[in-house]
N, C-alpha and C positions, 0 to 999 in steps of 0.2 A: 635436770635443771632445778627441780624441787628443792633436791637435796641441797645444792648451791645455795641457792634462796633461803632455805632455812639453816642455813651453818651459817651465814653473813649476817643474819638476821640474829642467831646465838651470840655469834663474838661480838658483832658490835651491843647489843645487850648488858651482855657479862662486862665489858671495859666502858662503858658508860656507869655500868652499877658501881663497878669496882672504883671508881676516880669520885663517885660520891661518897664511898667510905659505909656499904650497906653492911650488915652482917653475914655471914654463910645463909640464914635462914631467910632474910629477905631476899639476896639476891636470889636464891632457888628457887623460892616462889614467886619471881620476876620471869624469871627463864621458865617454871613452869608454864605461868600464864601466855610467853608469847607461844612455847612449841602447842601449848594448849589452842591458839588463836588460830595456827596450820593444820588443824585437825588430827597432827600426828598422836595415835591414844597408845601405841604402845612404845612407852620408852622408860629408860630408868635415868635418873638424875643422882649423883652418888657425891657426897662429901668427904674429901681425903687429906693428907695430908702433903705437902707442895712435890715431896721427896719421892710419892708414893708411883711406883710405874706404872702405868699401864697403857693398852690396845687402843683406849674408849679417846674420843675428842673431848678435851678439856673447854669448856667454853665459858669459866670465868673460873677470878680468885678473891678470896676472900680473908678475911683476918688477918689484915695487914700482909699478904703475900706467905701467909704460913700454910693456906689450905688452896685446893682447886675444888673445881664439879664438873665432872664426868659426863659425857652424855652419851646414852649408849641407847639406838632403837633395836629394839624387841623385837622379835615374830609376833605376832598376834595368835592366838589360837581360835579355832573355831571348834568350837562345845557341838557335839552329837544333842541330840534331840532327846529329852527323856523318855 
């Protein structure tokens, strides 16, 4: 249900950002700040170009429809003890 919640929470994000005309680098640190606001700490946010395939959920676009971003959560690792 999370996951729901925060993928609804991504796209509508990204196409609110995207319909005000932000840049790549604003909207990512739009989108970072909300996934940041879910507590989610391990994720990667990735800038590509529109054409570019991949696996990861797109959750907005940017530069006039030339680029997307990626959102892709992580495993987290947990570090041994020195």
């Amino acid at each position: 249900m999370k996951k729901a919640i925060l993928a609804v929470s991504l796209i509508s994000a990204a196409f609110s950002a995207h319909a005000a005309g932000l840049s790549c680098d604003d909207l990512k640190a739009k989108i970072e700040k909300k996934v940041a606001s879910k507590g989610v700490k391990a994720y990667t946010l990735t800038v590509v170009a529109k054409d570019t395939p991949s696996k990861n959920r797109v959750v907005g676009a940017c530069d006039k429809g030339s680029m997307k971003i990626l959102y892709e959560r992580v495993r987290e690792t947990v570090g041994k003890g020195s």
